[in-house]
N, C-alpha and C positions, 0 to 999 in steps of 0.2 A: 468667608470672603473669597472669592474667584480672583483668581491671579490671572493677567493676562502675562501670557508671553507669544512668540514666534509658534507656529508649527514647527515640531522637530524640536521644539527645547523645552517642550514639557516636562517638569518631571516626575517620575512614572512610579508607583506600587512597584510593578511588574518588573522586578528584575530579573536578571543573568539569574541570578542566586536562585532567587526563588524558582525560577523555571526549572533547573537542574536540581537543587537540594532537595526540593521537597515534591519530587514528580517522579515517579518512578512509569513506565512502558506498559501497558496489559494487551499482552501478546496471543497467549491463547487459553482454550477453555476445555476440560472435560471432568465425565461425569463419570463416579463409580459408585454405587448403592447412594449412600445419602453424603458422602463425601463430594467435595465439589474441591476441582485443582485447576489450578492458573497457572501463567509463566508472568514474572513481572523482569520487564528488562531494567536494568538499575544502572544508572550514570552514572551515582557516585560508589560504586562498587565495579569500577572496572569493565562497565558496559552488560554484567555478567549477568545469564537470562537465569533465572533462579525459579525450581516448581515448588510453587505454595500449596500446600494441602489446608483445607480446612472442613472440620468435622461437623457434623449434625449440630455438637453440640455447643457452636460454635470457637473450638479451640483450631487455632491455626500455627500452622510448622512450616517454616522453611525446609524441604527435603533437599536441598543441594548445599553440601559444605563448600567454600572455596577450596581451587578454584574452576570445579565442576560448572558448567554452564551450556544449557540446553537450546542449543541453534546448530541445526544439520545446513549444510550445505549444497544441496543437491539443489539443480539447478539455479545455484550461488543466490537465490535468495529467500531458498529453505521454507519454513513453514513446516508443521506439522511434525516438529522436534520429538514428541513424545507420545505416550501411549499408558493406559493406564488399566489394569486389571483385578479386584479383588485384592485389592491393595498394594499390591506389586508393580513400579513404576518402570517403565524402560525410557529413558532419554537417551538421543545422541548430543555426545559432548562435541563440543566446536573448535576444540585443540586438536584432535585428534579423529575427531568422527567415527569413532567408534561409538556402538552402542553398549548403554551401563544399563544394570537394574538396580531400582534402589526396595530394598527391603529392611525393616526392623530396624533402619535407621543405618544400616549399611550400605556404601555405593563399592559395588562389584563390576567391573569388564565382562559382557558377554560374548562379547565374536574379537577376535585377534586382531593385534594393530595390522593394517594392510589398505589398499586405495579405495576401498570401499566405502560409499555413504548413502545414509538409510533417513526414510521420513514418510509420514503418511503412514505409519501403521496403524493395526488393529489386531487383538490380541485375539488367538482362536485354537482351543486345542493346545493348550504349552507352545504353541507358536508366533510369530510376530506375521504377518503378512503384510508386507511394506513394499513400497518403493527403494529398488536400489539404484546407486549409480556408480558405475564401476569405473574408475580412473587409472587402469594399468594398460600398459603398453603407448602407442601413438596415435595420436590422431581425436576422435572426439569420443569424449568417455561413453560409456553405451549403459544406454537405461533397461531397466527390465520389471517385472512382477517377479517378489522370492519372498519363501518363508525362511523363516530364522530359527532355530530350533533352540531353545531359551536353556535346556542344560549343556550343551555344546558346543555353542554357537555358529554350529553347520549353516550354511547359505544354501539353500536349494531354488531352481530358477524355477519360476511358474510358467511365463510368457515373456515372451522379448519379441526381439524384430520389427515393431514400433518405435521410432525415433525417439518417443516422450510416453511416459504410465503417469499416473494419477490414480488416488480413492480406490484401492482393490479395498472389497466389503463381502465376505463371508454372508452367506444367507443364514437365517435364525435356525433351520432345522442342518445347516453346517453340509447341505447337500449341492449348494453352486456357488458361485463367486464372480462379481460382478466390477469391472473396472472402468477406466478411460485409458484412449490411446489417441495419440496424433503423430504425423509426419510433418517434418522439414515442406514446402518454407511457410504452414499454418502456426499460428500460436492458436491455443485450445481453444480463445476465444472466437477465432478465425474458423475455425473446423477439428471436430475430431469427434471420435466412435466413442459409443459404449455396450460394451462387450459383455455375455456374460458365455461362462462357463462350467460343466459339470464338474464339482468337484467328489474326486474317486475320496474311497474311505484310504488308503496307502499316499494320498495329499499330493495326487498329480492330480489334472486338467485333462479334460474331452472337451470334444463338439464345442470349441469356443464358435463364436457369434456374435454380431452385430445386428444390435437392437435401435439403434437409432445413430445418428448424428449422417457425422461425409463431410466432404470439405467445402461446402457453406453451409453447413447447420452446426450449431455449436452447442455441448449437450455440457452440463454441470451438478456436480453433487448427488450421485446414486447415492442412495439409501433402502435399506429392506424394512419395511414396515415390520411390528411386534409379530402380525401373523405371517409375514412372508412373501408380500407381495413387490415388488422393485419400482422405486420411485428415482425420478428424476428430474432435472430443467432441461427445458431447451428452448433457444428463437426459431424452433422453424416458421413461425408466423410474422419472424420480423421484433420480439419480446421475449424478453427468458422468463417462460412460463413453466409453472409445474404440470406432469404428465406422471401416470403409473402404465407398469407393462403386467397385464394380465390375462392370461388365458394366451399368451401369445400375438397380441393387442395392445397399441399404444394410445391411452385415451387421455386428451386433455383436462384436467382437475375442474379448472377453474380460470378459463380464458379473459385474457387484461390487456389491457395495453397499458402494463407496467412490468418493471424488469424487477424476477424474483433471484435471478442471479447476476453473481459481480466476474471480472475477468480474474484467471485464476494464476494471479503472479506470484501467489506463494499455497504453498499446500498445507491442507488444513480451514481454506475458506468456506464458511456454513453460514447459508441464507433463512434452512428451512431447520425442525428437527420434529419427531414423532410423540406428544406427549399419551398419547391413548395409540389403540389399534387403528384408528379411524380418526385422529385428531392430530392435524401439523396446527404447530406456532411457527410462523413465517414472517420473516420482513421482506418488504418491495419499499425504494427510496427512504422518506424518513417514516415511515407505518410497521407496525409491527400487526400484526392480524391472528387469527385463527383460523381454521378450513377445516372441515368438513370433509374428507373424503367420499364420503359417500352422497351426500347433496350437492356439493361443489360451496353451500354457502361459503362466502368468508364475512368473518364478523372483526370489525375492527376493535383494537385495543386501546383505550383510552391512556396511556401510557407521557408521562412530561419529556421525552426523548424526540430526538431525529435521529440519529445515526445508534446502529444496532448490529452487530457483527457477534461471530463465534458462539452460534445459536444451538446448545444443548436442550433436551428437554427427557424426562419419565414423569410414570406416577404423578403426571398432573402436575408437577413443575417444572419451568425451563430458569435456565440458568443462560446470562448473555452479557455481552460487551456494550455497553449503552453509553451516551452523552446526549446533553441539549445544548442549546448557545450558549448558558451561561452557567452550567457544570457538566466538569472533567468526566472523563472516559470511567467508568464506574463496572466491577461485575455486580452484575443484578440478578436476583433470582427473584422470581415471580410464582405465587399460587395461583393457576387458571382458574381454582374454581371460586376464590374470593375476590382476586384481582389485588391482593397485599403485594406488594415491590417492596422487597428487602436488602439494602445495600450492603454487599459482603466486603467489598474493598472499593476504595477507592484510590485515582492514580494520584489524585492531589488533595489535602485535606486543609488545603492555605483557603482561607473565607477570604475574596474578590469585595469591593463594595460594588454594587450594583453597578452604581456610577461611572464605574472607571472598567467597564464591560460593554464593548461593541456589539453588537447582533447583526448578523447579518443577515440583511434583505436579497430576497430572490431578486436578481433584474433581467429582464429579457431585452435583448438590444440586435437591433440589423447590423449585420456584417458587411463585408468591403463587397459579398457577392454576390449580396438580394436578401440573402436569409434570415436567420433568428437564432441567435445563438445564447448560451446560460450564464451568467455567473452570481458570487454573491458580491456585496458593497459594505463596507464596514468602515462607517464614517469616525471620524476620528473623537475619542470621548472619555477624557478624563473630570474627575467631578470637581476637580478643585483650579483648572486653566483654561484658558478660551483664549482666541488667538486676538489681534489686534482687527477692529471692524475693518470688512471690509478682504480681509487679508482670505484667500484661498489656500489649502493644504497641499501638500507633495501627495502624489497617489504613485501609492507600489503594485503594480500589476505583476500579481503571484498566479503562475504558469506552473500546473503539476505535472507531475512526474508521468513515466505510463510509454507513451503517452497515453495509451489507453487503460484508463483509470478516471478518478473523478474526485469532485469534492464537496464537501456539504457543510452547514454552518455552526457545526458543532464547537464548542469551546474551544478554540489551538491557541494557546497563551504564546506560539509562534506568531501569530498576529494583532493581540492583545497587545503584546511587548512593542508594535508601532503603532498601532491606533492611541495606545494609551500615551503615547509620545506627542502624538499632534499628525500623524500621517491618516491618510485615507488609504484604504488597501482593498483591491477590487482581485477574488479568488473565482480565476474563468475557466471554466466547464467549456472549453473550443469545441468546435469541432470534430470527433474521433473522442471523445469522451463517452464512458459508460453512463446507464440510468437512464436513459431517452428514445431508447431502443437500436437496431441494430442498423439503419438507415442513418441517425446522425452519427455511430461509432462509423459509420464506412464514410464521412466525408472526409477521412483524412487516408483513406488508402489510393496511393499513387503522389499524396499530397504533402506530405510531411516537409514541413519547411514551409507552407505557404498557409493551408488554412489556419492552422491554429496560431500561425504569426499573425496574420490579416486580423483572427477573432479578438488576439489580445490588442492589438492596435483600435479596432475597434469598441473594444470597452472603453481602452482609455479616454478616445476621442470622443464617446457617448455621454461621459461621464462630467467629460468640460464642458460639453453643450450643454448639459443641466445645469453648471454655476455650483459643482461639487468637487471639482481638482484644477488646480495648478498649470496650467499648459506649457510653464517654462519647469517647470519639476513633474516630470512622468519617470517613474521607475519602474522596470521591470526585473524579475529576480524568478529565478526558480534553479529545481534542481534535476540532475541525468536527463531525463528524455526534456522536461522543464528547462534545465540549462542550456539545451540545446535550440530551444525556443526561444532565448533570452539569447543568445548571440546571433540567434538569426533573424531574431526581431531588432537588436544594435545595428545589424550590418544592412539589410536590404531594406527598412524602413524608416522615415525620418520623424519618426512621432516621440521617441524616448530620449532624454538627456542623462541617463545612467543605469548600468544596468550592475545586476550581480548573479553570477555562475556558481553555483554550486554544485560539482563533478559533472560540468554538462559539457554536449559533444560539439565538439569543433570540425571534425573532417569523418565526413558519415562513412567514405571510405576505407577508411582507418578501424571506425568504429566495425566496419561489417568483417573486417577481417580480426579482429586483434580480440572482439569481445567472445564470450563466453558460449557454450552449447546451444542453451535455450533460447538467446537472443539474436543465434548467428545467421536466421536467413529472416526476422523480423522486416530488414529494411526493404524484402524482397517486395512485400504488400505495400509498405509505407512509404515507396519511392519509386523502385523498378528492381528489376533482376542484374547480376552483373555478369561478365563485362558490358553486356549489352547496353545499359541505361548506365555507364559511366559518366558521361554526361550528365545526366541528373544531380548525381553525387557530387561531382565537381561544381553545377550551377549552384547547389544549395548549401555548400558546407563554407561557413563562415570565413574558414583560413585562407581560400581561397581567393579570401574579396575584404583584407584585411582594408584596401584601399578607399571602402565606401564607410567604414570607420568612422564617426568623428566625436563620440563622445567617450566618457570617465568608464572606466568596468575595475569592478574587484572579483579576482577568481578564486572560490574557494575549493580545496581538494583532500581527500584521502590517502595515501600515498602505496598504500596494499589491495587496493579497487580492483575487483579482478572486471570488472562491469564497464567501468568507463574508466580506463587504464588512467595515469595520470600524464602521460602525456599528450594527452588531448588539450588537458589545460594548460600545461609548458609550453605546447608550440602556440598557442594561443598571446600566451604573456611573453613570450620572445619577438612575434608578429609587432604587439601593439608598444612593445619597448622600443622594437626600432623605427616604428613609425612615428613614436612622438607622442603618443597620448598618454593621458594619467592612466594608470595601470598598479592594482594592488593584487599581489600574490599571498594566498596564508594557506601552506600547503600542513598535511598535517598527519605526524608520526603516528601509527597504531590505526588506522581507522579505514573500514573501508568503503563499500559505496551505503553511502551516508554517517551521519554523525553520531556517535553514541553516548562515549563517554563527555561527562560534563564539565571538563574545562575546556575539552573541544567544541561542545557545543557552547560553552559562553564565550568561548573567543569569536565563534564565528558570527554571533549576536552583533556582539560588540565591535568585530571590525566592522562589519557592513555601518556600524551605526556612525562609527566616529569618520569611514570611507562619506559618506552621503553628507554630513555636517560640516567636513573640510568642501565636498567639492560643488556644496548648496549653499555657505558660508554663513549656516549658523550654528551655536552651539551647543551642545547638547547636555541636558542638566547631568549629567550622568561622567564619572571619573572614570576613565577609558582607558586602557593600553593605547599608546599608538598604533599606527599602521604603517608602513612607509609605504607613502605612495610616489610611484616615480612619475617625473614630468609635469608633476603638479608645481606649477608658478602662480 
């Protein structure tokens, strides 16, 4: 029998609990002989990223004892922790960032405690060839190309004097070496080089070179094919397509107007990988394909997935990060030549009922500026409640991070947990969003603060003119660059009656100064340069215009964020305390820019939930901590 009640006082499968207990993070992937290794981040273990080995034959080990935990910090949001060789593991630990080797069930220190932090490597010669970032002295840590010498742990520098490295990749006959490099004020997605150079047998460097990119083409993921030849992405066409360099020659693979690569905010991101000499397994959007090198054919994969990241591949299997709408993020290894998908892990093993599983549909909808902008729509759908006829849902309009990044409708039981509630939730690919090519990522350069507030305004309002949300309940939520879009969509437009922040930026000024290496001249593209375009910064940063204010906000925060400091969100909840408005603070000990551990992450569930229920005044089936919210009458 179907229960009716209110939207929002559903009650839900999809707990706190269940989201945190039984959900463990699959972070990344590599391949060594017939072994296949993962990092799984674990919430209720302390946040702690742990490498899992598992064997041919299918026996699997945890190789990290507490409270070792494999996340580098180099450009504070890491990626590419680890490194794996002939069974010999190198990770950098996250206490301390130094690098360990793990062997024969031993974890040993290879390089000495000191301000050094390493990631992106690849194992070559008893050496490690990685990314370092070196944090001594003043001013801004300096990045470089260095090998690591695995009995000594000597650092030798390869190349520096590029503001940012990336993917240094040893050629297979061990005679060049191929990287990325960009400057201050590009992010790599923005512009940057790909280099390669002679590598001497004594493991120095000649005749480096630039092979492709400059500062509007933006190149991704070198790779050396089995027999030698240098592969890469790039938009020069406006698409991150794959190209090889050969013979001194840059020749495109297989020309698309589709994007085979993503922006590369953590190291470690793999779109394509080599399973034969002449044979990539590739994804573009939610496809996963095959190509041909030599033909250019690409043959689609019949695969139950959208979403596909940390793409290994040899000997005719690839090994990969896969979800569809309605199961979790899963490693997957796949036989090319039968087309068999074998599930090695899975991040969650709790069975969903069908029923009480949103999918989400593509929607394309015109913007405040003439355009056509993406997102998905996940109406709200539990099997066992239905609302009172007649009655319309609260719609949460989730703003990702990035902001250039993007999102797709694979399973995230972060949005399950309101749909299954009685909410609608509409996740918008704005404007300056990857996957659409390089022409919609650049409508938010100069723009930040306006398109992608407009785009999510405009879903919302798209959304009520179909007779599918609430026009007196619009919520808007996201997080860091997201957050920042959720207070600037509060403050400068009047379409939302509650929002929620999650470590997002309040005064972009602040933000340009205070944040971290890799992000410190970001706002240069995304707004203007400073002091020059002061004014910008000032017109668009929320703190400034506390006065145009007039709805509910709950601010959620980290309190160790080196990324979006936490008083961005203080001065924020200080602003709206004195003006008078309802206003929830849940700041939170141990955590940095974002949520890990799982009582943090179920608090921060759970306030949003019992925030939205006091200040929409219904109630929620669900036994809640409070929240104090002030101002609330």
């Amino acid at each position: 029998m179907t229960n009716i009640a209110p939207f929002g006082a559903w009650k839900s499968p999809i707990t706190t609990d269940l989201i945190v207990c039984d959900t463990v993070g699959l972070i990344e992937l590599a391949l060594d002989g017939d072994d296949v290794y993962w990092i799984e981040m674990r919430p209720n273990d302390a946040a702690r990223y742990v490498i899992v080995r598992r064997e041919a034959n299918g026996a699997t080990t945890d190789l990290l004892p507490a409270p070792f935990s494999a996340r580098t910090r180099v450009h504070e949001y890491g990626g590419g922790a680890f490194a794996v060789r002939d069974g010999v593991v190198l990770f950098s630990n996250f206490s301390d960032q130094r690098l360990y080797r793990v062997a024969s069930h031993t974890v040993a220190a290879t390089t000495p405690p000191g301000a050094l932090r390493f990631a992106d490597g690849a194992v070559h010669d008893g050496r490690l060839v990685c990314v370092i970032e070196d944090h001594q002295g003043e001013g801004e840590p300096r990045n470089a190309i260095a090998v690591v010498d695995l009995q000594s742990g000597a650092v030798e520098i390869l190349a520096e004097g590029a503001d940012f490295y990336s993917t240094p990749r040893v050629s297979p006959d061990g005679k060049q070496l191929t990287w990325q490099e960009w400057d201050h004020p590009n992010m790599p997605w923005d512009g940057s080089r790909l280099m390669v150079a002679d590598w001497r047998d004594h493991g120095t460097l000649a005749n480096p070179r630039c092979i492709a990119g400059g500062d509007r083409e933006s190149v991704f993921q070198p790779e050396w094919s089995p027999g030698g030849v240098l592969h890469f992405v790039s938009d020069r066409t406006g698409w991150w397509n794959l190209y090889c360099w050969r013979a001194g020659i840059v020749e495109p693979l297989c020309p698309l107007a589709a994007d085979f690569g993503r922006p590369q905010w953590v190291f470690g991101t793999r779109t394509y990988a080599f399973a034969a000499t002449t044979q990539i397994v590739c994804a573009h959007g939610a496809t996963m394909a095959l190509l041909d090198t030599e033909s250019g054919k690409l043959a689609t994969l019949d695969l139950p997935y959208t979403s596909y990241s940390c793409l290994h591949a040899a000997k005719g299997q690839a090994v990969f990060i896969a979800a569809s709408p309605t199961t979790p993020p899963s490693v997957v290894q796949l036989d090319l030549a039968s087309g068999a998908a074998t599930v090695l892990c899975r991040s969650s093993d709790t069975k969903l009922d069908p029923g009480d599983v949103s999918v989400g549909q593509a929607i394309e909808f015109p913007t405040l500026n003439g355009l056509m902008a993406h997102a998905f729509h996940y109406p709200p759908t539990n099997a066992d409640f239905a609302a009172p006829e007649g009655d319309l849902p609260p719609l949460i309009v989730k703003s990702h991070g990035g902001p250039t990044s993007s999102v797709g409708n694979a399973l995230n039981l972060d949005i399950q947990f309101w749909t299954s509630r009685g909410f609608a939730v509409v996740d918008v690919n704005y404007g300056g969003s990857t996957g659409y090519g390089r022409a919609y990522r650049e409508r938010l350069d100069g723009q930040w603060g306006v398109v992608d507030v407009d785009d999510c305004a405009s879903a919302a309002q798209w959304l009520v003119a179909q007779g599918l949300a609430d026009p007196a309940r619009l919520i808007i939520r996201g997080g860091s660059a997201g957050g920042y879009t959720t207070l600037a969509a509060l403050t400068f437009r009047e379409v939302f009656s509650a929002g929620a922040s999650h470590f997002g930026i309040s005064d972009l000024e602040a933000m340009a100064r205070d944040t971290h290496k890799f992000e410190s001249r970001y706002l240069d593209r995304l707004v203007g340069s400073l002091p020059a375009r002061r004014d910008l910064y000032e017109a668009r940063s929320p703190i400034h215009h506390v006065d145009r204010i007039a709805c509910p906000m709950i601010l959620l925060q980290g309190l160790e964020d080196k990324v979006v400091p936490p008083n961005q969100a203080e001065m924020m909840v200080d602003a709206l305390r004195r003006k008078g408005l309802p206003v929830a603070y849940v700041p939170f000990d141990g955590e940095q820019h974002g949520f890990r551990q799982a009582k943090n992450i179920k608090r921060a569930l759970e306030a949003e939930l019992f925030f939205f229920g006091r200040v929409f005044g219904f109630a929620p089936a669900d036994a809640l901590e409070p929240v104090e919210i002030e101002n609330l009458h």
